[in-house]
N, C-alpha and C positions, 0 to 999 in steps of 0.2 A: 597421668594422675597417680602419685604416691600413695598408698594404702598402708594401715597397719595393721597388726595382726587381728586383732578385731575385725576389723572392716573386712579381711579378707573371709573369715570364717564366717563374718555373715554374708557376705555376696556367696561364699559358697551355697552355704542353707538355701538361699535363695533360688538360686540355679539348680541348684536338685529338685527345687518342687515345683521349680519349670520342668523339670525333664531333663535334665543334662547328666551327663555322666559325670563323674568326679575325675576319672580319666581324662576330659575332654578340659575341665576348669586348670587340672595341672598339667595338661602336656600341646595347650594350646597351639595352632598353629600362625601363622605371623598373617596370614589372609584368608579369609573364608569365604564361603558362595551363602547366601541368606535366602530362604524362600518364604513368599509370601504368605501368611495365613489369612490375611483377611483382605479384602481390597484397599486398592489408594485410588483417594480420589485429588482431582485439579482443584484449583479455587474458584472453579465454575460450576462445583458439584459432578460433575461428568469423572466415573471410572479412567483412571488413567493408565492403572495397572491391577491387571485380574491376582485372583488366587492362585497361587503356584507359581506365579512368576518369581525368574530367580533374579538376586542383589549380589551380580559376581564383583570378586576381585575387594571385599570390603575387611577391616581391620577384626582380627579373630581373637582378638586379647577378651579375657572373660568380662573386666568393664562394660566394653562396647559392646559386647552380644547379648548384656544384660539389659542395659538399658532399651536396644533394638530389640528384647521379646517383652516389653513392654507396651511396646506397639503392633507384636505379629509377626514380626521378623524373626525366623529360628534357621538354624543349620537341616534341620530335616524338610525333606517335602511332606504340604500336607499330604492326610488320609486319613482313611477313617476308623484308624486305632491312635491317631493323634487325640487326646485327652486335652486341647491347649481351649481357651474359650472360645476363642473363634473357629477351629473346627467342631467342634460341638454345636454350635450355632448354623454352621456352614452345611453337615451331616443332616439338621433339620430340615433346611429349605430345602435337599433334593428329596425329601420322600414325598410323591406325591398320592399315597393315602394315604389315613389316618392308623396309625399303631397305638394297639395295646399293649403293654407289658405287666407281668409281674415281676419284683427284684427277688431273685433268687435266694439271697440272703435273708429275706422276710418271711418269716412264716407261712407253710403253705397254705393257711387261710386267711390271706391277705389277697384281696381283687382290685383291679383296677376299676374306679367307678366311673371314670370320663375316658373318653378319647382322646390322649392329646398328641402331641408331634415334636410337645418337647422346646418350640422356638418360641420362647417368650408370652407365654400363655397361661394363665394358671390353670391350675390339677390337681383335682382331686384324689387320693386315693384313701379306700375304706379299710379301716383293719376287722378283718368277720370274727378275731377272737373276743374285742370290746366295740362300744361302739364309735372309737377313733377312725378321725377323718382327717388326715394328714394333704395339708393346703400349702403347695408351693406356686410359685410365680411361671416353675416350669416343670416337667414330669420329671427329670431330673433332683430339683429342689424338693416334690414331694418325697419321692423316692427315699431321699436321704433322711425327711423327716420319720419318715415310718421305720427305717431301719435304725434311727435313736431312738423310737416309741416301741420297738419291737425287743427292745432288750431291759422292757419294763416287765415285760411277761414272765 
């Protein structure tokens, strides 16, 4: 596929805030190893391939690795300073109690009011300087709300 210079500079933007280096978009190599972020499954529902499994030998052109981390497929292994949504996701289902946090960047009289674990769940959290209660879908999504409500102060 032919690109022009548009298109190229936005597949870059794009790739950047997947996580890619700009080193990696211009100095591409002609085959890559891809590992998995999230699972795949068969057309009978049944895991076919776990997490971290690797996609050797596959085309490294910036295109093809964009469109494949649109699905979870990246050049890195997961882990758990991978920032991609499916380890984020993935970081959640292995903790098995419940975590508290406060976002460090939030004023230190901001509490968390719920419990949450962050995987799809909604979350409360309180700000004790007013009486905002910043409501995400996950502790993450609250997180972010209070830390744009916190730069109301």
């Amino acid at each position: 596929m032919v690109t022009g210079i548009t298109e190229r500079n936005q597949m870059k933007a794009e790739l950047v805030n997947l996580g890619y280096s700009l080193k990696y978009i211009d100095d591409w190599q002609p085959k890559t190893t891809l590992y998995r972020h999230r699972p795949a499954y068969n057309a009978e529902g049944v895991m076919s391939d776990a997490i971290g499994t690797a996609v050797l030998n596959v085309p490294g052109n910036p295109d093809y690795v964009f469109r494949k981390s649109k699905i979870g497929l990246f050049p890195w292994m997961p882990s758990e300073k991978c920032e991609c949504q499916w380890c984020g996701v993935a970081g959640s289902e292995q903790i098995e109690e419940p975590v508290t946090s406060v976002v460090a960047s939030v004023p230190e009289s901001a509490s968390t009011v719920g419990i949450q674990d962050g995987r799809s769940r909604p979350a409360q959290i309180q700000c004790t300087v007013c009486d905002y209660v910043s409501e995400g879908a996950s502790l993450s999504g609250a997180q972010s709300k209070l830390r744009s409500h916190a730069k109301s102060h």
